[in-house]
VEXTI-828448 format. One record per residue (C-alpha): residue number from 1; residue in three letters; x, y, z. Coordinates in pm, 1 decimal. Layout:
// VEXTI-828448
> seq	type	x	y	z
> NUM	ALA	X	Y	Z .
...
END
This chain:
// VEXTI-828448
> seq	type	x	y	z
> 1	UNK	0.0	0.0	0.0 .
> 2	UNK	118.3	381.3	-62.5 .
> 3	UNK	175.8	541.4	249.5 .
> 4	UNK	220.1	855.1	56.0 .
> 5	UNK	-93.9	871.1	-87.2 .
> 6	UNK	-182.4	1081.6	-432.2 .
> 7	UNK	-269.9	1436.9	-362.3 .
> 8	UNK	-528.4	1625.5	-592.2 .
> 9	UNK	-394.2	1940.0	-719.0 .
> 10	UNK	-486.6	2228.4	-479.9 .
> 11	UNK	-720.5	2467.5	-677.5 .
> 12	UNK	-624.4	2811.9	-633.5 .
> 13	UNK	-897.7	3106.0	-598.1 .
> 14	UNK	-901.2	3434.9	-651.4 .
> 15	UNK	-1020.4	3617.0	-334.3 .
> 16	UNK	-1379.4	3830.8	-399.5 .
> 17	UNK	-1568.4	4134.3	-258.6 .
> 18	UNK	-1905.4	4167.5	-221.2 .
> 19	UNK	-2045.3	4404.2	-485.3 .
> 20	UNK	-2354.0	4556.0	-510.2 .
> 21	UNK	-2649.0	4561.0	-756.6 .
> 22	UNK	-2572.6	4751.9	-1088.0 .
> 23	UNK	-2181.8	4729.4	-999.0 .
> 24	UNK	-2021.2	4578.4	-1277.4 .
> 25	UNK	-1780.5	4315.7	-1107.0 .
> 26	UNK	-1410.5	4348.4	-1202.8 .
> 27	UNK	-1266.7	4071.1	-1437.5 .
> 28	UNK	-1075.3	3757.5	-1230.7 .
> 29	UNK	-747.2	3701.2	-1317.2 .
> 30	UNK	-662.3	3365.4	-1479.8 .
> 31	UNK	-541.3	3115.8	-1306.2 .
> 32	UNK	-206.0	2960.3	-1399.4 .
> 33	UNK	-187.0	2609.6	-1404.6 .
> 34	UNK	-101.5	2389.0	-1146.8 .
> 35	UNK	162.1	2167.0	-1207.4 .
> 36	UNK	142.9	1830.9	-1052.1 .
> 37	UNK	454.7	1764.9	-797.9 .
> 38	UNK	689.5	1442.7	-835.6 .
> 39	UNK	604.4	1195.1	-532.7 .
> 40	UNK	730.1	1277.6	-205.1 .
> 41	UNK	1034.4	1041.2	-142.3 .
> 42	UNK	898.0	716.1	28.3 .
> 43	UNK	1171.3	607.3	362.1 .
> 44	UNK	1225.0	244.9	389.9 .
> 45	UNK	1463.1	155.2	720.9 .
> 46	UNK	1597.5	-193.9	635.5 .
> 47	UNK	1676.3	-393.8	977.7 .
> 48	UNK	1912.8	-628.2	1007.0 .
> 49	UNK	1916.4	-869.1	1302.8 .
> 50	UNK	2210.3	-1061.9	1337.3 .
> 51	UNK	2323.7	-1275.4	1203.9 .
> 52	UNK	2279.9	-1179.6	858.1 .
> 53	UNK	2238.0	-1338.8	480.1 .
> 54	UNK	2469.5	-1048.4	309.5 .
> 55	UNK	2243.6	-1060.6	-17.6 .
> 56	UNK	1889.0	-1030.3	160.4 .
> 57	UNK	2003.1	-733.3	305.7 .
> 58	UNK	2117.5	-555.3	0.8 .
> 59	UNK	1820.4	-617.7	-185.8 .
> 60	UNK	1595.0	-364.5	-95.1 .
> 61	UNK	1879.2	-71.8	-161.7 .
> 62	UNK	1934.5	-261.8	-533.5 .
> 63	UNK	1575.9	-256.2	-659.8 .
> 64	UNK	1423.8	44.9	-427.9 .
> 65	UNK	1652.0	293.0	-540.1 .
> 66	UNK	1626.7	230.3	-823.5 .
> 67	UNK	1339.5	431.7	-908.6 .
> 68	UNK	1376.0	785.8	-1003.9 .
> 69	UNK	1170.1	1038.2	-1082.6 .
> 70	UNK	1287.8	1340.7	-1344.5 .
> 71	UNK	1650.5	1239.2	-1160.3 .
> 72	UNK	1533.5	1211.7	-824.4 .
> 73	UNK	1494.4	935.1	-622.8 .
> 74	UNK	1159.5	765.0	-551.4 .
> 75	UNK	1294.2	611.1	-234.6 .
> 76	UNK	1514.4	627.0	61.0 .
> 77	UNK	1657.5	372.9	195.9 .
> 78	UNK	1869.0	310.1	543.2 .
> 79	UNK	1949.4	-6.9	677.5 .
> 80	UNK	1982.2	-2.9	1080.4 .
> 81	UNK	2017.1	-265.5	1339.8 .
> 82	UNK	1985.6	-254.4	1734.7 .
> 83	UNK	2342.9	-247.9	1805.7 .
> 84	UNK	2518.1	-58.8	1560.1 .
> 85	UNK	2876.1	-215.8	1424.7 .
> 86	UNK	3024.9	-524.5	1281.9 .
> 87	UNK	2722.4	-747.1	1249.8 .
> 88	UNK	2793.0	-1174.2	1186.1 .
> 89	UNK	2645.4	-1258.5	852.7 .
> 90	UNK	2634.5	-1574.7	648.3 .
> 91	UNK	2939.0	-1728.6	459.0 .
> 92	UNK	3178.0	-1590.2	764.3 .
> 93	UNK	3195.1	-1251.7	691.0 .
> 94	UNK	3117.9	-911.0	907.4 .
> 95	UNK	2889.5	-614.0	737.2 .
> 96	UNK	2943.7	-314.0	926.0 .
> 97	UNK	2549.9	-112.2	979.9 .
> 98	UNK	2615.9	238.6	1173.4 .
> 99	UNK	2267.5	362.1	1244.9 .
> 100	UNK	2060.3	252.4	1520.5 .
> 101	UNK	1717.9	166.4	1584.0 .
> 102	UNK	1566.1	522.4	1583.3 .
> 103	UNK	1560.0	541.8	1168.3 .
> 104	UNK	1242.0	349.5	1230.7 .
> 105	UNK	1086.3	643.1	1376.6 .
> 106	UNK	1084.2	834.7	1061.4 .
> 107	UNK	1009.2	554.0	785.8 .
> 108	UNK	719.9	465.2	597.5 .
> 109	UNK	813.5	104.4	473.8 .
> 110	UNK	1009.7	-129.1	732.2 .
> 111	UNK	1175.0	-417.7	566.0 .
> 112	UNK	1313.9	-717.0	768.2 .
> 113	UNK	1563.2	-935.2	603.7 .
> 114	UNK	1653.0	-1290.8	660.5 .
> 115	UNK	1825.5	-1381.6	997.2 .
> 116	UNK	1959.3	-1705.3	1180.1 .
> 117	UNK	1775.8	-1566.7	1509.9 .
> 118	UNK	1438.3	-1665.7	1412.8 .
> 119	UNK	1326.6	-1722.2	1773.7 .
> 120	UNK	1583.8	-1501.9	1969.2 .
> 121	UNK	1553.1	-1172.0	1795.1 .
> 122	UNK	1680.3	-875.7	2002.2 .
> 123	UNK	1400.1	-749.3	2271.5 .
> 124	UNK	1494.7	-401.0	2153.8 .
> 125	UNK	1436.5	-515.6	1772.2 .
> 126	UNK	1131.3	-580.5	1828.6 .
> 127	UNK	1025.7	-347.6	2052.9 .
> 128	UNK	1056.0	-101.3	1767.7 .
> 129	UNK	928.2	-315.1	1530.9 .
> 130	UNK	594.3	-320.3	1739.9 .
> 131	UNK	591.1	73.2	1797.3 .
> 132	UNK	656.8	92.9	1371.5 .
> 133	UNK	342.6	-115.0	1340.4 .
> 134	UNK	112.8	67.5	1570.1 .
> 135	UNK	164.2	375.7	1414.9 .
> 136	UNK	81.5	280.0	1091.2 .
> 137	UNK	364.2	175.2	893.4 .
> 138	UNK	403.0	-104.2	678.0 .
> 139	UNK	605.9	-351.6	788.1 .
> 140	UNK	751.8	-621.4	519.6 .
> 141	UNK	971.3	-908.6	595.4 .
> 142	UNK	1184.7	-1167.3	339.2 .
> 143	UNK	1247.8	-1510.2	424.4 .
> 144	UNK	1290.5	-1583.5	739.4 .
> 145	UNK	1291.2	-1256.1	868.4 .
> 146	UNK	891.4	-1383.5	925.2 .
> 147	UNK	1015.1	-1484.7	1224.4 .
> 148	UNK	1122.3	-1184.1	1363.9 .
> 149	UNK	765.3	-1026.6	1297.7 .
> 150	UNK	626.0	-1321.9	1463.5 .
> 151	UNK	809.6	-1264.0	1787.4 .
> 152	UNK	720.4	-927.6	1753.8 .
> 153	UNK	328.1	-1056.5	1769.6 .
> 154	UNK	258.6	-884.0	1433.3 .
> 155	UNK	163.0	-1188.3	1273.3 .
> 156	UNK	-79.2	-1297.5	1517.1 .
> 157	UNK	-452.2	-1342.5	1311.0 .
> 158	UNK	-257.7	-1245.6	1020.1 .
> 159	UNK	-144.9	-1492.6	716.8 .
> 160	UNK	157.7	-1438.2	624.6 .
> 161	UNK	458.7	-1665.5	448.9 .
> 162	UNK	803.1	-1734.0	454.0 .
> 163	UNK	1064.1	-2029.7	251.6 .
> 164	UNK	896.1	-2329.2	217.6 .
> 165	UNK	1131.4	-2511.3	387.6 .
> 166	UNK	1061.4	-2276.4	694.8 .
> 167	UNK	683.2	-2287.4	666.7 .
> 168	UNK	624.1	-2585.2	938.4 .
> 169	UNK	880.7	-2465.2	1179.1 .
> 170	UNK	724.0	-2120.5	1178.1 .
> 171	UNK	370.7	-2290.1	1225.5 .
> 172	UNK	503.5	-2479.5	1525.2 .
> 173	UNK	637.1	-2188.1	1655.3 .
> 174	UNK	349.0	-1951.5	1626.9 .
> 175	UNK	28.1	-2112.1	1579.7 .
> 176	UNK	-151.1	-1771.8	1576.0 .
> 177	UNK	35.1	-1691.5	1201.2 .
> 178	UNK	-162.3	-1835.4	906.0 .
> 179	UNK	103.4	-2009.6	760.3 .
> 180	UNK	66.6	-1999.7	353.9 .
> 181	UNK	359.4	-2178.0	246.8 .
> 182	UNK	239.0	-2205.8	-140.7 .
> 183	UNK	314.9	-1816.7	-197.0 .
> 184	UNK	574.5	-1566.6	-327.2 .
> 185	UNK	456.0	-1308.6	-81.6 .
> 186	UNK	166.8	-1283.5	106.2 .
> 187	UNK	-3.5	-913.1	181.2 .
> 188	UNK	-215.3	-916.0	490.9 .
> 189	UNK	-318.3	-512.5	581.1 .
> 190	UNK	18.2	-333.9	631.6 .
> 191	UNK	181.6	-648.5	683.6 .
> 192	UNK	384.1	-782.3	347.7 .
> 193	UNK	543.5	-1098.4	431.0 .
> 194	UNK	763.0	-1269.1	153.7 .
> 195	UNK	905.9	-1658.1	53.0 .
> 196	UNK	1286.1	-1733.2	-59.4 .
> 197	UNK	1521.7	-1473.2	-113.7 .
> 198	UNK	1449.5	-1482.3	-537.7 .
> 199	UNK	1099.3	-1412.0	-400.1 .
> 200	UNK	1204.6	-1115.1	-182.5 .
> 201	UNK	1265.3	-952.8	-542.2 .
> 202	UNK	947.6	-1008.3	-649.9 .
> 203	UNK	813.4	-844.3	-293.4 .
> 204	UNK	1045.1	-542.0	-344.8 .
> 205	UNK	924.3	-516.1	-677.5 .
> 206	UNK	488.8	-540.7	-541.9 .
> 207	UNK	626.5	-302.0	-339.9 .
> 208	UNK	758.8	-67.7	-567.4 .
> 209	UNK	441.8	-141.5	-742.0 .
> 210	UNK	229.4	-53.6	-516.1 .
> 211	UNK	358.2	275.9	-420.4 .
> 212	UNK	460.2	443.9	-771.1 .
> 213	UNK	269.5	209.9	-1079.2 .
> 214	UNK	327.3	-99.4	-1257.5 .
> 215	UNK	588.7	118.9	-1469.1 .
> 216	UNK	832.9	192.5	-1218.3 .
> 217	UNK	804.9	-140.3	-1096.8 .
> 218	UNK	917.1	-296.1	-1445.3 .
> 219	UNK	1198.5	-3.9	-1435.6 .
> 220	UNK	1350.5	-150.5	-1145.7 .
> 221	UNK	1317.9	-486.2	-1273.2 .
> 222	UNK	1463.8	-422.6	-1611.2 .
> 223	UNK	1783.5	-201.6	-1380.7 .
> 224	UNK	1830.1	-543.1	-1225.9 .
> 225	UNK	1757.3	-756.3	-1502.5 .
> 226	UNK	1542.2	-972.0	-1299.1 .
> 227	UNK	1213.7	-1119.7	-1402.1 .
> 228	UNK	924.2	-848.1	-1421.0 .
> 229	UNK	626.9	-804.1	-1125.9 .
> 230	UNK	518.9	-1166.2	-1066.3 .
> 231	UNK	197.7	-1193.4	-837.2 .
> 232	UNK	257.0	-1321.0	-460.8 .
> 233	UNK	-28.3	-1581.5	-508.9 .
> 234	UNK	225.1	-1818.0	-752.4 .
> 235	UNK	367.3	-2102.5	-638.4 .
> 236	UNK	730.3	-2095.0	-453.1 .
> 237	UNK	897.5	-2302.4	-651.4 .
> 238	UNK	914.5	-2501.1	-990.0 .
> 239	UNK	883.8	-2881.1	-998.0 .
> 240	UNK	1128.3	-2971.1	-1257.3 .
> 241	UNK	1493.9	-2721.0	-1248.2 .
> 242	UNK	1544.1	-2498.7	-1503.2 .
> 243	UNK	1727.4	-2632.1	-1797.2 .
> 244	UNK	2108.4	-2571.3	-1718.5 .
> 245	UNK	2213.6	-2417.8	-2073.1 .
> 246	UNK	2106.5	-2119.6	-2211.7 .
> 247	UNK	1754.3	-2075.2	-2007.4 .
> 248	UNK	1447.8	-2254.9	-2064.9 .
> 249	UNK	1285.6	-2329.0	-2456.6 .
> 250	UNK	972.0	-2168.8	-2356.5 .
> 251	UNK	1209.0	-1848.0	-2331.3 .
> 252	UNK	1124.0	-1799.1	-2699.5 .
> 253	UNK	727.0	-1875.5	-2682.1 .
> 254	UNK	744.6	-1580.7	-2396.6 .
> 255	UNK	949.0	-1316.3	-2567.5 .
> 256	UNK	725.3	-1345.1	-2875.9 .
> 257	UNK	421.1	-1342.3	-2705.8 .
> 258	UNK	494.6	-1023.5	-2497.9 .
> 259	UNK	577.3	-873.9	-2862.5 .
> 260	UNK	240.9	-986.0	-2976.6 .
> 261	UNK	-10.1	-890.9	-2675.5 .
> 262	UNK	-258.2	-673.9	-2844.7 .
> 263	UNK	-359.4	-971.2	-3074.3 .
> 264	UNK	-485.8	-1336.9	-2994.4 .
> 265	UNK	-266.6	-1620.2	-2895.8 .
> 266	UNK	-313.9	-1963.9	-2906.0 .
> 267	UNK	-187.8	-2250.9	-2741.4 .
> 268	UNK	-42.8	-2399.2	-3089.4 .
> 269	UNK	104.6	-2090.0	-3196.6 .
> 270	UNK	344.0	-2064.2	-2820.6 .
> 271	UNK	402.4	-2432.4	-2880.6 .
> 272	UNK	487.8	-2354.0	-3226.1 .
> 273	UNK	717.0	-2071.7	-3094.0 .
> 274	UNK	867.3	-2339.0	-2849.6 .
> 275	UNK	877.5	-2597.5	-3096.5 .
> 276	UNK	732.4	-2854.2	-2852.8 .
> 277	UNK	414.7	-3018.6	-2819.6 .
> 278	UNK	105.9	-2852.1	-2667.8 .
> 279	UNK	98.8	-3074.0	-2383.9 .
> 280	UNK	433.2	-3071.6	-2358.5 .
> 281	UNK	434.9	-2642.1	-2358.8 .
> 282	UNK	137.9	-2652.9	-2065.3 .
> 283	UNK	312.5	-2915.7	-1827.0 .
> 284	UNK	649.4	-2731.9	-1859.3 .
> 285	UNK	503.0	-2368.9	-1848.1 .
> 286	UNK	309.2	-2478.6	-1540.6 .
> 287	UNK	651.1	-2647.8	-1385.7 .
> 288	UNK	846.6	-2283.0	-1476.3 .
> 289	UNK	605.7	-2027.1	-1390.8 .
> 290	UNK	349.5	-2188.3	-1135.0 .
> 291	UNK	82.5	-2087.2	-1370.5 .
> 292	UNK	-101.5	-2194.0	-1685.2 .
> 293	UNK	4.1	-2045.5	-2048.5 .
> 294	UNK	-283.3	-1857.1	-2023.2 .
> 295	UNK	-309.5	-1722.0	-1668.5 .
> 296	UNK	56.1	-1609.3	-1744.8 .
> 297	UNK	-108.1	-1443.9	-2062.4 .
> 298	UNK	-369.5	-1257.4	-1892.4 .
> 299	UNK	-110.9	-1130.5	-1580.9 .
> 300	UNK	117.1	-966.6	-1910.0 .
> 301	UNK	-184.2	-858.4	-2080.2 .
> 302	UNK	-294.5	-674.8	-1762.5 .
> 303	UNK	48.8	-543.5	-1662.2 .
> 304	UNK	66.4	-364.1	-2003.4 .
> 305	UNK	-264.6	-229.5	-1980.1 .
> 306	UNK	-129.6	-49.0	-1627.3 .
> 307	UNK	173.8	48.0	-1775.2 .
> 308	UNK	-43.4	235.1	-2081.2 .
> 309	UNK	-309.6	337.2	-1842.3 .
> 310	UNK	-9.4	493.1	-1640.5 .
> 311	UNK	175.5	650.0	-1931.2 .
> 312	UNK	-47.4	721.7	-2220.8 .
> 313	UNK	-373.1	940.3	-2272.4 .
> 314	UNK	-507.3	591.5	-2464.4 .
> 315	UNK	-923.6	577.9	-2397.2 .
> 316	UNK	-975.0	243.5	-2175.6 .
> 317	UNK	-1133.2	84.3	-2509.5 .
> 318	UNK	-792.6	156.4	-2672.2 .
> 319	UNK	-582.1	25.0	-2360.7 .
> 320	UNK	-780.9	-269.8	-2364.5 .
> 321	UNK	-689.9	-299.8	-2763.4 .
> 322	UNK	-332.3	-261.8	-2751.6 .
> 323	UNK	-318.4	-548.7	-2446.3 .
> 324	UNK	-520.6	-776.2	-2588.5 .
> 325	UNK	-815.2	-759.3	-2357.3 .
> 326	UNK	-1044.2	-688.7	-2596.0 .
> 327	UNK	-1320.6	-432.2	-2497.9 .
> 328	UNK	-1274.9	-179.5	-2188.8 .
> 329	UNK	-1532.7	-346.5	-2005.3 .
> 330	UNK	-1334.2	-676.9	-1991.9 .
> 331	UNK	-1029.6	-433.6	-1879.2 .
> 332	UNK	-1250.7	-324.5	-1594.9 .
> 333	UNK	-1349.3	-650.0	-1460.8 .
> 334	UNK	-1053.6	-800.2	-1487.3 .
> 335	UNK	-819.8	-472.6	-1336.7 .
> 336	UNK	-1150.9	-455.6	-1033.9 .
> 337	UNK	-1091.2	-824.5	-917.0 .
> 338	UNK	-678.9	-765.4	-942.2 .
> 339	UNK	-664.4	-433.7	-769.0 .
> 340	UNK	-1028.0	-349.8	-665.4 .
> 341	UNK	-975.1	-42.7	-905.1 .
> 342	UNK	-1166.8	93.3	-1216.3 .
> 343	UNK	-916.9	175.3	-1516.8 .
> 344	UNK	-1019.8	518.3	-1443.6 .
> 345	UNK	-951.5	498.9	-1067.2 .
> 346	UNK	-594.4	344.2	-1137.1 .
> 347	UNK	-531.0	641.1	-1350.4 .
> 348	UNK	-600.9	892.9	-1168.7 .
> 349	UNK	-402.6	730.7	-872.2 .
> 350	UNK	-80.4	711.5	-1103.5 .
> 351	UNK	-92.1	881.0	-1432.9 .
> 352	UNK	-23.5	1195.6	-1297.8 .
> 353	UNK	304.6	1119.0	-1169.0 .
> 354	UNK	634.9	1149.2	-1406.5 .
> 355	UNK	758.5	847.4	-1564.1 .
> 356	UNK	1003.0	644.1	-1343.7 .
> 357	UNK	1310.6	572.1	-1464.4 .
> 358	UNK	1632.0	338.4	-1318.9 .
> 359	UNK	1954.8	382.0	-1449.4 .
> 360	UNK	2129.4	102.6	-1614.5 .
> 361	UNK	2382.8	-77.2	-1296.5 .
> 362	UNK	2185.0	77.9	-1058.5 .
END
């Protein structure tokens, strides 16, 4: 969720006398335009509780800011711990974090990162944690960093997930938590919980999403070069690896289909690109992605139909053209049971904003 919520342009009026009959009232001045202000720069305090897993903490800093705005950047970010210093992290080495607990305070987004102290988290860690949370900030954890929102209590009622190979141990542990462990990340309120440490880049990226539009999300993820905004409710992980060469024969059947989105596609035809069976395309699309061909369709049809609802002055007929969904009233239902928004709704909420950029490296 965007805790810095769109602002309508503030109207500006002319002040007025009273007149009186017969007076001819002066002329009002026009009104220059108002010129809609870049997004207010969203804090996120990263906290890292000891010991660490080195890439898990980085993450948020690598995809976060990463967004930019006309130059500027759409986020903040600090990473803090409880004890500032040399903190123990995975693969025996030290990662120095000099700010202290009291960057909280002044964030909008915490992020927890995994940790090896998924039942003995510092008191003061989550002492702050639990103060971040009751006054209103979201609070988002990868991996097993679950665990420290669990001891914090802010999982209680709530579901939430972590890795799969976590899920039963955290179920154990704290039988008030919902345990989903069939998800990438799992949004309950202003709680954002997220699986594996590949999925904590698709949670970054929901909530990069979620804050500045589906475009600045795919920004980020093209900066990266990881795989674009994939939706928390897919499966954790694939049943059959990845082929070890090149990347996967389906590779082909995808790039040519996200060329080809504002027209039909069959099954055949992505088989055809893939040059396997159809049977053969569905099990192994199902196996890579979690989803169907044509789930996966729809999700890429719908994320261009944000991006061009974000970026263009297209009519919603004409969005729903260009993405392949046919008629604007199939965009609506199908963008309502997504995001609970209208097209118009959506684009009002983002178009106004500049488009986001991320440098190439970042």
């Amino acid at each position: 969720m965007n805790t810095a919520t769109p602002v309508a342009p503030a109207v500006r009026v002319a002040p007025t006398t009273p007149s009186t009959p017969g007076t001819p009232t002066a002329p009002t001045a026009p009104t220059a335009p108002t010129v809609p202000a870049a997004p207010a720069v969203h804090r996120v305090a990263v906290l890292a509780v000891p010991p660490v897993k080195p890439f898990d903490l980085s993450m948020p800093s690598v995809l976060l800011e990463a967004v930019e705005f006309d130059g500027r950047p759409g986020y903040e970010v600090t990473v803090c711990t409880a004890t500032p210093g040399v903190l123990a992290a995975s693969g025996g080495i030290g990662v120095v974090v000099d700010r202290g607990l009291d960057v909280l305070a002044a964030a909008d987004t915490v992020i927890v990162p995994s940790t090896a102290s998924r039942h003995d988290a510092e008191p003061a860690a989550l002492d702050a944690l639990r103060a971040a949370a009751a006054a209103g900030k979201r609070i988002a954890s990868i991996c097993s960093g679950a665990f420290v929102l669990a001891q914090a209590g802010l999982l209680d009622g709530r579901t939430a997930t972590t890795h799969w190979a976590l899920a039963e141990e955290l179920r154990r542990a704290f039988p008030a938590v919902r345990v989903d462990a069939d998800r990438l990340f799992a949004e309950d309120g202003r709680i954002v919980t997220g699986a594996g440490s590949a999925a904590g880049l698709d949670l970054c990226l929901h909530l990069i999403d979620s804050d500045f539009g589906a475009a600045a999300a795919n920004a980020a993820a093209r900066a990266a070069v990881v795989t674009p905004v994939r939706h928390g409710g897919q499966s954790q992980f694939v049943q059959t690896p990845l082929p070890a060469r090149t990347g996967s024969p389906l590779d082909a059947a995808r790039t040519w289909a996200l060329q080809h989105l504002d027209r039909p596609i069959s099954l055949p035809e992505l088989a055809d690109r893939a040059k396997v069976s159809v049977r053969t395309l569905t099990r192994r699309f199902a196996a890579e992605t979690g989803v169907t061909p044509f789930q996966w369709l729809l999700q890429q049809r719908l994320l261009r139909a944000r991006e061009l609802l974000e970026t263009t002055g297209l009519t919603v007929d004409q969005v729903a053209d260009r993405s392949g969904l046919g008629s604007g009233e199939s965009l609506r239902q199908h963008l309502s049971r997504q995001l609970g928004m209208t097209p118009a709704a959506y684009r009002s909420a983002f178009a106004h904003r500049p488009n986001a950029s991320a440098g190439a490296g970042s």
